[in-house]
N, C-alpha and C positions, 0 to 999 in steps of 0.2 A: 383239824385232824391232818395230820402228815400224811404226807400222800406217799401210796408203796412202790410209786418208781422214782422217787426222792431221795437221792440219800442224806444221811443224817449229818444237816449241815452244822446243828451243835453240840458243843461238845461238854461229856459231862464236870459238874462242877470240881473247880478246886481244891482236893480236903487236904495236901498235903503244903507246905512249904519250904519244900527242897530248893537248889537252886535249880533244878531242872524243870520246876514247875514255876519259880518268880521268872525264868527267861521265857515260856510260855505263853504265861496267862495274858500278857499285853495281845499277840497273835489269839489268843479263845476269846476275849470282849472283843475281839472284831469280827470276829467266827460268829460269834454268837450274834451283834450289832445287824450286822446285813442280815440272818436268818433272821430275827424279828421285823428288819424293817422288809423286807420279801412278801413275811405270811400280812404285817399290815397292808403292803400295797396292792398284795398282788391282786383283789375283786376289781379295781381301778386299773391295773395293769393288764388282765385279760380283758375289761370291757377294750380298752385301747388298742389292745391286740385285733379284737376283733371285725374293729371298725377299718384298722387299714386292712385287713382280710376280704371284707369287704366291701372296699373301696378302693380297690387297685389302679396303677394307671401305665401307661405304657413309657418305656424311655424315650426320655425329651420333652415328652409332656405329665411330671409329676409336679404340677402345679401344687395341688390342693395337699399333697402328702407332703409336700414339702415344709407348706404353710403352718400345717398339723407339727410335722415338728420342733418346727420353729417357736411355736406357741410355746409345746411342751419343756423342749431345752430354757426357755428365759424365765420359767420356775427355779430353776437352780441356781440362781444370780450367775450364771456366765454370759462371755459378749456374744452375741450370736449377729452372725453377717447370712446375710438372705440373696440367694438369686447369683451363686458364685461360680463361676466354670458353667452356666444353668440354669436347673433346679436345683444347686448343691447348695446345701447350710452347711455352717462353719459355727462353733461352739467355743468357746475359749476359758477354759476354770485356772483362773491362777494363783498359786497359795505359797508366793516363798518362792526360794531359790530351791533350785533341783532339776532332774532332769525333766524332760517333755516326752511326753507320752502322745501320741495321733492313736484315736481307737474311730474305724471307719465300719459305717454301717451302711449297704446298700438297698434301695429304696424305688424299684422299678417292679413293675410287674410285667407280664410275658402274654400274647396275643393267643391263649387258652380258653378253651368252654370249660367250664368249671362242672365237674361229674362228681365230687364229691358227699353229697347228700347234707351238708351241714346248716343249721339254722341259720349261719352266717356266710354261706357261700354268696359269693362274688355273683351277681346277674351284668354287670356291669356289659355295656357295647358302645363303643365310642370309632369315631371314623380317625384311623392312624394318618401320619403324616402323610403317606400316597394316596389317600383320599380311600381309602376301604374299609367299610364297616369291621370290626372286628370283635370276639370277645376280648375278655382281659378278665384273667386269674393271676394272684399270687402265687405259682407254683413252682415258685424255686425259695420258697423259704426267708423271703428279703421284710415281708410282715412279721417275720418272727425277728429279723436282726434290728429294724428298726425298734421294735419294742424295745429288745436287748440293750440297743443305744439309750434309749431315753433313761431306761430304768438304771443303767450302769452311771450316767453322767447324777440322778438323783443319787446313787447311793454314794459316788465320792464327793457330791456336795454338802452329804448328811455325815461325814467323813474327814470332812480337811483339818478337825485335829489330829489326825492320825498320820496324814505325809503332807510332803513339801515338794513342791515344784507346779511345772503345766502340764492342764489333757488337753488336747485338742481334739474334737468331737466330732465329727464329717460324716457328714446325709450325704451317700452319692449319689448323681443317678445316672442310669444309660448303662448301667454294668451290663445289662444284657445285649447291648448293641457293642457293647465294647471300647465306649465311647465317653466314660462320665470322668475316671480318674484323670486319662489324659488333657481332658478338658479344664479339670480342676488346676491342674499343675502346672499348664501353660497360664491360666489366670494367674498365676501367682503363689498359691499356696504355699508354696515353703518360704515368697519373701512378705507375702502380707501378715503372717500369721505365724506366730512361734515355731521356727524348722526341731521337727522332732530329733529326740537321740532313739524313738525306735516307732515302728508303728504295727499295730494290732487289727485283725480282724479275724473274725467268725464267720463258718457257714454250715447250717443245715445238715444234717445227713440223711438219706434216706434209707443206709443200710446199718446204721447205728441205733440201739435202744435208747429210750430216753432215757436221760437222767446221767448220760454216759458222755465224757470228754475224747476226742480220736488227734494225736499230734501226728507230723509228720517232720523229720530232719530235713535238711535239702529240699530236692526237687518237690513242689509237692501237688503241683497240676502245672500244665502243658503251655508250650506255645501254640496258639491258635490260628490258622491262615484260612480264610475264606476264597477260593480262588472262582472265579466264570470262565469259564469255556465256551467260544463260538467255533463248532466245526464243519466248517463249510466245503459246499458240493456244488456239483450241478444235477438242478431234478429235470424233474419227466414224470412219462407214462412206466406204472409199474410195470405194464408187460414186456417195454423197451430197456431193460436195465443197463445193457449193453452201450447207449446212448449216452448215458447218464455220469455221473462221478457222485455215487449214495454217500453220503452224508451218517446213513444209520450205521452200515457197515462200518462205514470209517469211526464212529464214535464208539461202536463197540468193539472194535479191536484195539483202540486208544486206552477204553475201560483197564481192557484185560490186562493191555502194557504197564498200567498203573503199577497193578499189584507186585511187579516185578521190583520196585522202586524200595520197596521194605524188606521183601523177602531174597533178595540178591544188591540190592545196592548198601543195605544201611546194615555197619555193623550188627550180630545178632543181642549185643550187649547193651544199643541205642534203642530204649523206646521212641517206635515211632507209627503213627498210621497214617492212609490215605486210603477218605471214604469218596465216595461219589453218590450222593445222597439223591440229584436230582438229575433226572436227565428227562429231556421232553425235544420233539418234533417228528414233524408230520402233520396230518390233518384229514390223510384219510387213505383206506387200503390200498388202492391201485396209484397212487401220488407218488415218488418219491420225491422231497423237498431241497429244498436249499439249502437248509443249516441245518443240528442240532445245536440243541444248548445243554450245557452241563454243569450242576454245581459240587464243587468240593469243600470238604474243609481234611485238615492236615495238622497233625495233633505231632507235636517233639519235646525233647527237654532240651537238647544241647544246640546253641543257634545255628553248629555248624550243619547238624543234621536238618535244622529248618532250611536254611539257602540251601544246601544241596535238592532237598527232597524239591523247591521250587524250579531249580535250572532244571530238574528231571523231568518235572512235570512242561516246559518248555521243550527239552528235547525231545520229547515222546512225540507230543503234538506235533511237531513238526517236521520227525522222522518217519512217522505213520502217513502224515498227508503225502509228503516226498514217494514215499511207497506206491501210495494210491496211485500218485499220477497227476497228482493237484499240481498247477502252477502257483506261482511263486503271489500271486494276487488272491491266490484260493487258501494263503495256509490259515492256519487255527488261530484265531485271536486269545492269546490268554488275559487275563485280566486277574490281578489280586487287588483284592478290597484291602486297602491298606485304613482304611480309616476304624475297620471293625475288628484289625489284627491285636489279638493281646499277646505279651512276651510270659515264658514261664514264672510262675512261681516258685521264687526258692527261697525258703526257711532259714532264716540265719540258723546254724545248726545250736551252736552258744545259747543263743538267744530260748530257742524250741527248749534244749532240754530243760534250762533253765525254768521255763514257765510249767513243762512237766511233773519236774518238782513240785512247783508251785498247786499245780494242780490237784497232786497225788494230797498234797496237807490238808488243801481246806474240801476234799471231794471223797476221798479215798482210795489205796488201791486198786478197788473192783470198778470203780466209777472212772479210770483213766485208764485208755489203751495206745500204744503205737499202732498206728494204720500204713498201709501200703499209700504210695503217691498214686494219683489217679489222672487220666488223661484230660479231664475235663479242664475248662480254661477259667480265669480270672483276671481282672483286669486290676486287679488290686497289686500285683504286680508290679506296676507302672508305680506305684510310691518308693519302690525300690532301687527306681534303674534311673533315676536322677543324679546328678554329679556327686550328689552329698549321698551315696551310696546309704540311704540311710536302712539299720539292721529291722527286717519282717520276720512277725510268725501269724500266720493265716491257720485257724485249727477250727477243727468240728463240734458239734456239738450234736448227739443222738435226738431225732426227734418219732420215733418207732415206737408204738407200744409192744416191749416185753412180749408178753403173749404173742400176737400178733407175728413178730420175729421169729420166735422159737416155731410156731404155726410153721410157717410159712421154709422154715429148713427141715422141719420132718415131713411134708408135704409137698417142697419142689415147686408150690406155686408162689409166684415170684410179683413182691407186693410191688405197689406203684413206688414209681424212682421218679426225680427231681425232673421237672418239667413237664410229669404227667398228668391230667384233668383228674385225678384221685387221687394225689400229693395232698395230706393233708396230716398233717404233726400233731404231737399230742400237746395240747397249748401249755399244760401248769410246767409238768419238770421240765420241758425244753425249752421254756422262756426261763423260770427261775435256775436252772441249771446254768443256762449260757448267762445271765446276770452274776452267779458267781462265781461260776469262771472269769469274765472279764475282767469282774471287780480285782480278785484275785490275782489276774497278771498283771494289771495297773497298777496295784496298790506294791507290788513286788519290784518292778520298775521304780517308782517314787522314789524320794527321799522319805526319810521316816522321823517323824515328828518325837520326840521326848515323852 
């Protein structure tokens, strides 16, 4: 039974033999091909789902998912290389001469208690690399892509009289440290394994219905900077404050100077933000301490607004202590995590509407939207800013039930969003949804078989 947040991936038969239906019907047997082979796989495919669901594991250590895919991928007769940049797998389907296609699916789970009530929820606690126990949930949608991976490399393996050329298939992991692509691409990727003419991926939506595809031209999420702040003082006795050089003070008027940094330095036409998500010290009422700590992250699209907004966050810091009265051995240590930094992502625009098209045929009008670019970061990005410039489109895919949605905008209560412990997708149309989208942008990319 077709499911009613599905839309109707085939198309009715042929009764006419015009030439506008003999140019067709090769494009409707493959319409039709993948919608049979979906509804057979897909009771195999959701169990598959549900096992990396859970069975999440944290980045750097996705040993066992990795294994799992690896397994899965060497059913489709491709080369598959293990253990690469990692935990990263590599996939290889070669059929002919043609372009090359790279379709990457990320494959890390996120240090979450898992609140979503489902028979297959995550129990999962494993002690992360700093030695702290922690949960682990799926909750950024990365069990849905890898399915997505697996079942997309089966369908153009059940598929290769249909085009010509290579996929190259990539399990990353560490997307969520920021950490897996760069890793991959310094190993080699583009020289060990066929250098793509484009590369693909999918992610999750949490404000998208299912069943529903969201593109984005250009920009289409953020550079990411992670920054530490150490703002140092001299403590004391709280009732001496006079004695002292506060530290708290100091870190909250540094806070405040932030915000100037968007709202008066950066053009009003440059997205940009700077949060300060964590700030801690002290240790108790009457104390005043020796430092605060502070963590940022710093969200842009153009890199000049990135270095800028970071020399501001340097000048502040160090105009604020100058203020205070700090000596030159007391100023703010800044620190950027450069190892967790990802660059924006931008959509080759050619490329984006291009697969839009693509999308609108085999999905339908109602089932494809243009979306707003959003701040949130990707590290998939980094397959882009390599010498060989080579062209990305990164697009969504709805995983919201309907209902649920509509709920949730005549109501004002505002459902779980990505990264939250009741982040939980609707498993059929949003796995079989984003399988023929992929299929769809790959097979469009390809060369095309006779």
């Amino acid at each position: 039974m077709k499911s009613p947040l599905l839309p109707d991936l085939r198309l009715p038969a042929v009764l006419g033999l015009g030439a506008a239906m003999l140019t067709a019907a090769p494009d409707a047997a493959v319409k039709d091909a993948v919608a049979q082979k979906l509804a057979t796989d897909y009771p195999a495919l959701e169990a598959l789902y549900r096992d990396f669901h859970a069975h999440p594991e944290l980045s750097l250590m996705e040993e066992k998912t990795a294994a799992r895919i690896a397994v899965e991928l060497r059913t489709t007769g491709a080369e598959v290389t293990e253990r690469f940049g990692g935990y990263g797998v590599v996939a290889v389907l070669k059929n002919g001469a043609g372009p090359t296609v790279l379709v990457r699916g990320d494959i890390d789970g996120l240090p979450v208690q898992e609140d979503t009530g489902l028979p297959y929820a995550s129990t999962v606690r494993v002690t992360n690399l700093a030695g702290q126990e922690v949960p682990v949930m799926h909750a950024c949608g990365h069990d849905v892509h890898v399915t997505v991976l697996v079942e997309t490399a089966r369908m153009l393996a059940a598929l290769k009289d249909r085009w010509s050329g290579t996929v190259v298939l990539v399990a990353q992991p560490a997307e969520e440290r920021g950490m897996g692509a760069r890793a991959m691409l310094t190993a080699g990727l583009y020289r060990r394994f066929p250098r793509p003419d484009f590369a693909l991926a999918l992610h999750t939506s949490a404000t998208l219905p299912a069943g529903t595809v969201g593109t984005i031209e250009g920009f289409a999420l953020a550079n990411v900077d992670w920054v530490e702040i150490t703002v140092r003082g001299v403590g004391g006795h709280g009732a001496y404050p006079h004695t002292t050089k506060d530290p708290i003070v100091l870190a909250a008027r540094i806070v405040l100077a932030f915000q100037t940094i968007v709202s008066r330095e950066t053009r009003p036409l440059d997205p940009a933000v700077v949060t300060v998500g964590s700030i801690h010290g002290g240790t108790k009422a009457n104390i005043i301490p020796n430092e605060v700590k502070l963590q940022l992250t710093l969200r842009s699209y153009a890199d000049e607004v990135r270095a800028h907004m970071l020399s501001a966050i340097r000048r502040i810091c160090r105009g604020e202590a100058i203020a205070a009265g700090l000596p030159e051995e007391l100023m703010p240590v800044v620190t950027v995590v450069e190892e967790e930094a990802t660059p924006a992502t931008y959509n080759t625009p050619g490329l984006t509407r291009r697969l839009h098209t693509a999308f609108i045929d085999w999905l339908g009008a109602d089932h494809v939207k243009s979306i707003d670019p959003e701040m949130g970061g990707e590290d998939f990005s980094h397959f882009g800013r390599t010498v060989e410039k080579v062209p990305l489109c990164a697009f969504r895919i709805g995983t919201v039930d309907p209902a649920k949605l509509a709920e949730s905008e005549r109501t004002g209560v505002v459902l779980p969003s990505l990264h939250s412990s009741r982040y939980a997708p609707v498993p059929e149309p949003s796995i079989k949804t984003g399988v023929t989208a992929m299929t769809a942008a790959v097979l469009e990319l390809l060369g095309r078989k006779p």
